[in-house]
C-alpha positions as protocol buffer text, in pm:
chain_id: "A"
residue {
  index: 1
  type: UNK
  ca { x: 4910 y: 7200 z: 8854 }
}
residue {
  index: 2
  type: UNK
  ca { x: 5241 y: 7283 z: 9026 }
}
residue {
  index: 3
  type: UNK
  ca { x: 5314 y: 7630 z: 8868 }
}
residue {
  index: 4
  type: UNK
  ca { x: 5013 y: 7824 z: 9077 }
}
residue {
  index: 5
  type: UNK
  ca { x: 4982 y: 7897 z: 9428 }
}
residue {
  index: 6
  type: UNK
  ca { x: 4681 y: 7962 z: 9660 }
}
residue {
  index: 7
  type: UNK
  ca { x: 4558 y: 8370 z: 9564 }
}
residue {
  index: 8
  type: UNK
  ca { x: 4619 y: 8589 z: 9258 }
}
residue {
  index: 9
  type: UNK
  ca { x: 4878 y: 8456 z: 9044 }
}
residue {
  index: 10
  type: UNK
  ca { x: 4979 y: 8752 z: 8808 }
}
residue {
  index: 11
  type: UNK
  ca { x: 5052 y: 8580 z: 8463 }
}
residue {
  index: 12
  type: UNK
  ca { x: 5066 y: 8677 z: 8089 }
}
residue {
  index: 13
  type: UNK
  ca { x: 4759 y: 8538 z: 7911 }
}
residue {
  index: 14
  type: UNK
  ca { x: 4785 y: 8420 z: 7568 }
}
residue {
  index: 15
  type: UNK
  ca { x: 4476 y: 8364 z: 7355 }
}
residue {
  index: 16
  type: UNK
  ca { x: 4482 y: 8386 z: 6993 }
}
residue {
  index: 17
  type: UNK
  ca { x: 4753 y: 8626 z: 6845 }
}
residue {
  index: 18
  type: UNK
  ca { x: 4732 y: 8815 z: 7146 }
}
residue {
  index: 19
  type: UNK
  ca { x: 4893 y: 8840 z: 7499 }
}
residue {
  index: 20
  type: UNK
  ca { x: 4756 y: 9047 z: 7804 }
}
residue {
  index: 21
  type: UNK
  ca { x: 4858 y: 9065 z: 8223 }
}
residue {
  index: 22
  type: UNK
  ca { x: 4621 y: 8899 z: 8405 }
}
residue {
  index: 23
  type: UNK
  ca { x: 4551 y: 8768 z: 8720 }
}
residue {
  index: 24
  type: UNK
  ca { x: 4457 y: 8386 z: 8778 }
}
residue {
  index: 25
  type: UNK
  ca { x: 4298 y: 8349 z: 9099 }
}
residue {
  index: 26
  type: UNK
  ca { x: 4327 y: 8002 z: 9278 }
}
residue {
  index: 27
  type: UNK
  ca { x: 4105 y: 7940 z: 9621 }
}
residue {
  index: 28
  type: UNK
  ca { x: 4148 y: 7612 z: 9786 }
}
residue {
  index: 29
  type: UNK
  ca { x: 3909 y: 7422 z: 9685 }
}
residue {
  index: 30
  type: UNK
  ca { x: 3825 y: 7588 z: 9344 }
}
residue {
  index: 31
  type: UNK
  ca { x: 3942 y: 7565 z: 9001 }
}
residue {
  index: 32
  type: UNK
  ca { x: 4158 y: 7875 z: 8835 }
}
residue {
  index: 33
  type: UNK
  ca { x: 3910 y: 8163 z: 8785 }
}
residue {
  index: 34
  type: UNK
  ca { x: 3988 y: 8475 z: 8568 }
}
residue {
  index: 35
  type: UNK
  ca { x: 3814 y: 8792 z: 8563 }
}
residue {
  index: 36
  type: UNK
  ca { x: 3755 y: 8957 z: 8224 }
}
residue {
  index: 37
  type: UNK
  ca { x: 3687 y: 9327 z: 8145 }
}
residue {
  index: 38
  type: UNK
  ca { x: 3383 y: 9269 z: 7847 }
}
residue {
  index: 39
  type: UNK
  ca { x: 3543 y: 9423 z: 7520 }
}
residue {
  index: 40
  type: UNK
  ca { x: 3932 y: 9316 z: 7547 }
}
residue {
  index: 41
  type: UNK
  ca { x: 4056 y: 9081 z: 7315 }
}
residue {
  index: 42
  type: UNK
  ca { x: 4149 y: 8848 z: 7612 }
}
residue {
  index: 43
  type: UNK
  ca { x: 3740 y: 8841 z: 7674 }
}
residue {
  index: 44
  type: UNK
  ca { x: 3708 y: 8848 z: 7328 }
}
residue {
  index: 45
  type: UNK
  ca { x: 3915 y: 8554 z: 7210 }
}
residue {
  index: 46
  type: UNK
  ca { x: 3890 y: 8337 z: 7541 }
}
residue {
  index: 47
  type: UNK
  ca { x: 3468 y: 8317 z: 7445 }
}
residue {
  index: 48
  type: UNK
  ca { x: 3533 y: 8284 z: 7071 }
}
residue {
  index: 49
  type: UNK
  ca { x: 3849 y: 7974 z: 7138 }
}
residue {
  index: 50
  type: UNK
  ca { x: 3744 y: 7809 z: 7445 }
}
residue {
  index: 51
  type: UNK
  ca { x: 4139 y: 7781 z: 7559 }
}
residue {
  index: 52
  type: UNK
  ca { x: 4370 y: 8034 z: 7731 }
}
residue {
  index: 53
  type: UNK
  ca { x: 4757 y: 7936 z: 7817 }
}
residue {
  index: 54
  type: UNK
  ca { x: 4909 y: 8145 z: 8186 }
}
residue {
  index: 55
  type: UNK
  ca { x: 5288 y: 8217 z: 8083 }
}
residue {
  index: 56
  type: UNK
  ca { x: 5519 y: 8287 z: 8362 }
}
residue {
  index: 57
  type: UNK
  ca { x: 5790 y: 8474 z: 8270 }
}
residue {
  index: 58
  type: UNK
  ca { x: 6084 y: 8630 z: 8478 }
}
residue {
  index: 59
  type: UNK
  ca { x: 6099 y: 8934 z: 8196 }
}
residue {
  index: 60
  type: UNK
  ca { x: 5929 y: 9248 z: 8384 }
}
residue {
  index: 61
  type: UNK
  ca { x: 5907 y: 9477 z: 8044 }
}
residue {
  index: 62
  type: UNK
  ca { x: 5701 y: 9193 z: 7889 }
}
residue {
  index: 63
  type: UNK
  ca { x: 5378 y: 9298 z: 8128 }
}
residue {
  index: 64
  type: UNK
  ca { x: 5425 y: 9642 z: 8104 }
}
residue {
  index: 65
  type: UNK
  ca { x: 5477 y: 9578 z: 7733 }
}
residue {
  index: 66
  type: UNK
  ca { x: 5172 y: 9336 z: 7656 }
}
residue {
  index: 67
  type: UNK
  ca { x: 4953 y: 9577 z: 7899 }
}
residue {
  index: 68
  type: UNK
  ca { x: 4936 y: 9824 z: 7636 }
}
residue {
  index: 69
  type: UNK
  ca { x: 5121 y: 9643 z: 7325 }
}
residue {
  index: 70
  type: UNK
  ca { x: 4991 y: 9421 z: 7104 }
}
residue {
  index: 71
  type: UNK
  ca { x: 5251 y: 9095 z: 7097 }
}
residue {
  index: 72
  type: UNK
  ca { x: 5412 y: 9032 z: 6753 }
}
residue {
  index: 73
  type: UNK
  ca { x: 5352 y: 8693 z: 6544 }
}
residue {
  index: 74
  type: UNK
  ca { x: 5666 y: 8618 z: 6622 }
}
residue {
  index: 75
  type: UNK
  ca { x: 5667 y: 8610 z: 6996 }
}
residue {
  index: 76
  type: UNK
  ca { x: 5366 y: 8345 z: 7019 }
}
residue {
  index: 77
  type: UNK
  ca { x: 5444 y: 8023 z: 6973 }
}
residue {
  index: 78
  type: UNK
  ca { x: 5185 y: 7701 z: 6860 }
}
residue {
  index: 79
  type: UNK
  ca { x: 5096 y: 7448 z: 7121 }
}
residue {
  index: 80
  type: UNK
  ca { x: 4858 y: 7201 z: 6950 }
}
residue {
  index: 81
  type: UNK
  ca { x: 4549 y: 7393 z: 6949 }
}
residue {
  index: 82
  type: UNK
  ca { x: 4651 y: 7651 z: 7165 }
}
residue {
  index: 83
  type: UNK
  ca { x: 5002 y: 7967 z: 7155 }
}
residue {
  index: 84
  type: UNK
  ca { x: 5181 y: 8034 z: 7438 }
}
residue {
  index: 85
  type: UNK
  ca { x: 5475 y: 8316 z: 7499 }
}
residue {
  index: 86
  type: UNK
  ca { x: 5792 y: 8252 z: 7320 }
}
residue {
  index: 87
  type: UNK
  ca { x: 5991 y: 8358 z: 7598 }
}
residue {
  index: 88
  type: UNK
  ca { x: 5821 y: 8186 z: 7863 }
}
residue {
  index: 89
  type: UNK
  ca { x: 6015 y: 8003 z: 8164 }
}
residue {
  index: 90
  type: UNK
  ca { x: 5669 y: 7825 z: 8210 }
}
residue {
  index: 91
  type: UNK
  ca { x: 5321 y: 7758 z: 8102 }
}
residue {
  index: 92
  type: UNK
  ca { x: 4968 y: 7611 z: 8148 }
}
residue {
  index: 93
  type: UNK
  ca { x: 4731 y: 7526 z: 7907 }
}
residue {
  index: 94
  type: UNK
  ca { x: 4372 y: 7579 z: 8019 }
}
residue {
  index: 95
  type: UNK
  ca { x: 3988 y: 7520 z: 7882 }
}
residue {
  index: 96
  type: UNK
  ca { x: 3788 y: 7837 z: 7934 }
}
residue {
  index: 97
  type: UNK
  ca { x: 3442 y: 7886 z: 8013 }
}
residue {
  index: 98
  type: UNK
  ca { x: 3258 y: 8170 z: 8123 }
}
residue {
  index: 99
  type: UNK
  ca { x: 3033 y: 8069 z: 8394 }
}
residue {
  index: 100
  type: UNK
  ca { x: 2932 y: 8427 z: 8539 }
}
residue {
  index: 101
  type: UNK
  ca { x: 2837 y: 8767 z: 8401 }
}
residue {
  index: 102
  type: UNK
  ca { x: 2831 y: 9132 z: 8553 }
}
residue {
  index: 103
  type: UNK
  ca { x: 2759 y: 9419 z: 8379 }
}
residue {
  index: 104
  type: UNK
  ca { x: 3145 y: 9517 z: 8335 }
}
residue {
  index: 105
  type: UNK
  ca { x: 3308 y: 9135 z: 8351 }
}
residue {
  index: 106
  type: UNK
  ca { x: 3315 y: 8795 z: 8262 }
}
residue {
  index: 107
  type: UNK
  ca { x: 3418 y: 8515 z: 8536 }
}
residue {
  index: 108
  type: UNK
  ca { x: 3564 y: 8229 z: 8382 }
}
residue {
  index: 109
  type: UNK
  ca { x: 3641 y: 7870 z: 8526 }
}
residue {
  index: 110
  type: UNK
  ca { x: 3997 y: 7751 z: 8374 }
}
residue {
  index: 111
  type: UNK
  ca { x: 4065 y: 7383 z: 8373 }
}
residue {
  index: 112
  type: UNK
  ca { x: 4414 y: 7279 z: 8298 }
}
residue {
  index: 113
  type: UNK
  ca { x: 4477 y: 7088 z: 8008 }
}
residue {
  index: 114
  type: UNK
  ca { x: 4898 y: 7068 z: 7977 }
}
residue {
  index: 115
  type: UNK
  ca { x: 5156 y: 7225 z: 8226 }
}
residue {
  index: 116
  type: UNK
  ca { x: 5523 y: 7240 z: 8070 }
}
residue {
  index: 117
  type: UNK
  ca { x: 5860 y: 7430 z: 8242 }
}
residue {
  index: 118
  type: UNK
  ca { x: 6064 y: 7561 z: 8011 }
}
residue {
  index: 119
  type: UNK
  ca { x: 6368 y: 7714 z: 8237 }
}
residue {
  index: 120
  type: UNK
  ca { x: 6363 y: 7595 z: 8553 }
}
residue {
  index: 121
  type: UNK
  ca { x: 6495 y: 7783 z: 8821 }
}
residue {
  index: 122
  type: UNK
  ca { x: 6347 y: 7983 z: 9065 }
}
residue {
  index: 123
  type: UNK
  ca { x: 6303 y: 8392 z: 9021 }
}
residue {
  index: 124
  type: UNK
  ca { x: 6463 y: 8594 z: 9303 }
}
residue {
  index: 125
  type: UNK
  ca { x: 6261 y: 8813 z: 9503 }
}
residue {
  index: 126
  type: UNK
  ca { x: 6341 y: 9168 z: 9338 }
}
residue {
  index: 127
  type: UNK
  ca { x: 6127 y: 9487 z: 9469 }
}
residue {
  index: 128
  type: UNK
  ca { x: 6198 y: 9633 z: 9135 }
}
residue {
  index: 129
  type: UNK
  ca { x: 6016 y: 9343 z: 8923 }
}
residue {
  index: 130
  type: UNK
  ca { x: 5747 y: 9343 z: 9173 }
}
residue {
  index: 131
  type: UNK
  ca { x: 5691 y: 9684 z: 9156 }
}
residue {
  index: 132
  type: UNK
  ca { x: 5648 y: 9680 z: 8752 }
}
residue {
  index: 133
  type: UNK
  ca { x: 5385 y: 9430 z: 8806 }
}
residue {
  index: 134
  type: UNK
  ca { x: 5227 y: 9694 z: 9079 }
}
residue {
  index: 135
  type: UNK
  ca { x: 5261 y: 9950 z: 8854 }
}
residue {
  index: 136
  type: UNK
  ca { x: 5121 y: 9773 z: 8535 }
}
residue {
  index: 137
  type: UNK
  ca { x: 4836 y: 9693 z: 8746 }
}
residue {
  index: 138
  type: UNK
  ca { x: 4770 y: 10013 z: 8864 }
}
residue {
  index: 139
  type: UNK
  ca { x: 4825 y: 10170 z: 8525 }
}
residue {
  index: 140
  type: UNK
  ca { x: 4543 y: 9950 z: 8316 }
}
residue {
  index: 141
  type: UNK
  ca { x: 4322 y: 10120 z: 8574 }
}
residue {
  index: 142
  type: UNK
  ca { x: 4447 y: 10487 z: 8523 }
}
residue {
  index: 143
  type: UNK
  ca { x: 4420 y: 10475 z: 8128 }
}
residue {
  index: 144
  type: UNK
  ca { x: 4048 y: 10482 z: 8226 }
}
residue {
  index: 145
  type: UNK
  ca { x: 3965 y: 10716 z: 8524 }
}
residue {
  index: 146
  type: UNK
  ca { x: 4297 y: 10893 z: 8599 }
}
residue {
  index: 147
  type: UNK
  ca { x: 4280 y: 10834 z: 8958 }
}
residue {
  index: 148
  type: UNK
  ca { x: 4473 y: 11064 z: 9178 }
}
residue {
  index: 149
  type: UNK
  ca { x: 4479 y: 10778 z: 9383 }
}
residue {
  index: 150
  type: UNK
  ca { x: 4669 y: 10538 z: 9142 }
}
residue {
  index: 151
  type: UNK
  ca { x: 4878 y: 10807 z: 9018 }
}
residue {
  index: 152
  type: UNK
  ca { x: 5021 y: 10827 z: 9320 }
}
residue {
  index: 153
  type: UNK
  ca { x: 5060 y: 10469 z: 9360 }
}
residue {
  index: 154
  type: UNK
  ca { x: 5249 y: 10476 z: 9044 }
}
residue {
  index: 155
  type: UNK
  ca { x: 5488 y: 10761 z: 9184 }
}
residue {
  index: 156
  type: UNK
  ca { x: 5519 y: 10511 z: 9460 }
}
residue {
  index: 157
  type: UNK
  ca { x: 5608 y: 10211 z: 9224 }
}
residue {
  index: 158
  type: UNK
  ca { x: 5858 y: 10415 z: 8985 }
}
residue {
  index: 159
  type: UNK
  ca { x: 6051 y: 10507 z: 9243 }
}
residue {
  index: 160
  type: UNK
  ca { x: 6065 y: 10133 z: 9404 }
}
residue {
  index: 161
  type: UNK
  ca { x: 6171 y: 10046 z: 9016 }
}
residue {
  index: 162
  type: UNK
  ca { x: 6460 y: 10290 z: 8977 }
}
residue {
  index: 163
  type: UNK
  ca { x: 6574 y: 10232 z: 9365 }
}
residue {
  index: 164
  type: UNK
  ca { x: 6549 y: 9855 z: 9333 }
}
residue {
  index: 165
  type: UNK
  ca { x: 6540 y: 9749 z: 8938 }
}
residue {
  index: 166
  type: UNK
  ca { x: 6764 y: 9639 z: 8693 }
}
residue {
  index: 167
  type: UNK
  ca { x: 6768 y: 9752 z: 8295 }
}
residue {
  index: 168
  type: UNK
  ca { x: 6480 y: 9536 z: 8195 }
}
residue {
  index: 169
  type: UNK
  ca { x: 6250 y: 9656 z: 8509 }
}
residue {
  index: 170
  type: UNK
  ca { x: 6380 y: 10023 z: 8412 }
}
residue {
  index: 171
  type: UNK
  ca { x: 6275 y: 9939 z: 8020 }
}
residue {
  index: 172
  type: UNK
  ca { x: 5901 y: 9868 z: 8216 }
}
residue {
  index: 173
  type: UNK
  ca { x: 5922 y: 10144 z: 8399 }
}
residue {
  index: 174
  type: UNK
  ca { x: 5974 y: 10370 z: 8053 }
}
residue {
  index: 175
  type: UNK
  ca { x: 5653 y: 10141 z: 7879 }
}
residue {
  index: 176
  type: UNK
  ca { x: 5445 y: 10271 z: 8146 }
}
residue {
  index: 177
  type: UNK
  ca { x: 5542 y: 10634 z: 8132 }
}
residue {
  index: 178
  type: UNK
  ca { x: 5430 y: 10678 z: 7829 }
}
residue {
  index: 179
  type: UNK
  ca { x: 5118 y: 10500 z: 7863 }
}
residue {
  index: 180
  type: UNK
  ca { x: 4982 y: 10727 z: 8159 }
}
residue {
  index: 181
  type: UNK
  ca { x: 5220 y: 11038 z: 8041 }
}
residue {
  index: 182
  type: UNK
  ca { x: 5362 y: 11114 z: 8324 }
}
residue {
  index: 183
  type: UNK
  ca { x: 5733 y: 10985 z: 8489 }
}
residue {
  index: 184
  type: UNK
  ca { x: 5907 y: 11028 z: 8822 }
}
């Protein structure tokens, strides 16, 4: 599978009617893993379904979006047995299977099933997008323990967004104030 490289490849999962940011990681010489936080509907769905699809999209506001926002019928699309992200540039089709538990997480082995590219191209290196995924990231965490720590990273990441972003990574950045409540 072409569309991952080696480390954590931030994605947006789709499992049944629903579409989260997640991180596939990818060691040489494993398969895809995934951790899972128990009680999301990503966890949920991936050990009802068995199948999990990793859309890559070039559309910043669509992680800070799904990170808190439940996607719309509309925005999934049918793949056989599987949905994937309307808008997607990419996507892989996986298996799922939980092969490890913690008290908090699942770890899950993905095996690919389909890869397809949608719009191919390559996606400029933009501080501003990566910085919305930074800050998406960082605020999942905050919801739950309001960090100083990440709050500060976010400071740190809303100001790379409005230095270095364009409208949609400024859209993000506006998602994710209102999730944690607080803007720079």
């Amino acid at each position: 599978m072409g569309l991952l490289s080696t480390g954590i490849n931030e994605i947006i999962a789709v499992t049944k009617d629903n579409a989260a940011p997640i991180g596939i990681i990818l060691r040489d010489g494993q398969c895809p893993k995934m951790i899972l936080f128990k009680g999301s509907a990503t966890e949920k769905n991936i050990r009802t379904y068995g199948w999990v699809t990793a859309n890559f999209v070039s559309q910043a506001s669509l992680y800070a979006r799904f990170a808190f926002h439940d996607a719309e019928a509309d925005e999934l699309t049918a793949e056989g047995d599987m949905q994937r992200l309307r808008d997607a540039d990419a996507w892989i089709g996986f298996t799922a299977e939980v092969v490890h538990e913690t008290e908090q997480t699942y770890l899950v082995d993905l095996t690919p099933v389909t890869e397809t590219v949608i719009r191919p191209g390559i996606r400029r290196v933009n501080r501003g997008f990566d910085a919305v995924i930074d800050a998406t990231i960082h605020a999942t965490r905050y919801v739950f323990n309001h960090s100083e720590e990440l709050r500060q990273r976010m400071l740190y990441d809303f100001e790379l967004i409005r230095k270095c972003g364009g409208e949609d990574e400024l859209a993000a950045k506006r998602i994710l104030e209102e999730a944690v409540g607080f803007s720079c």
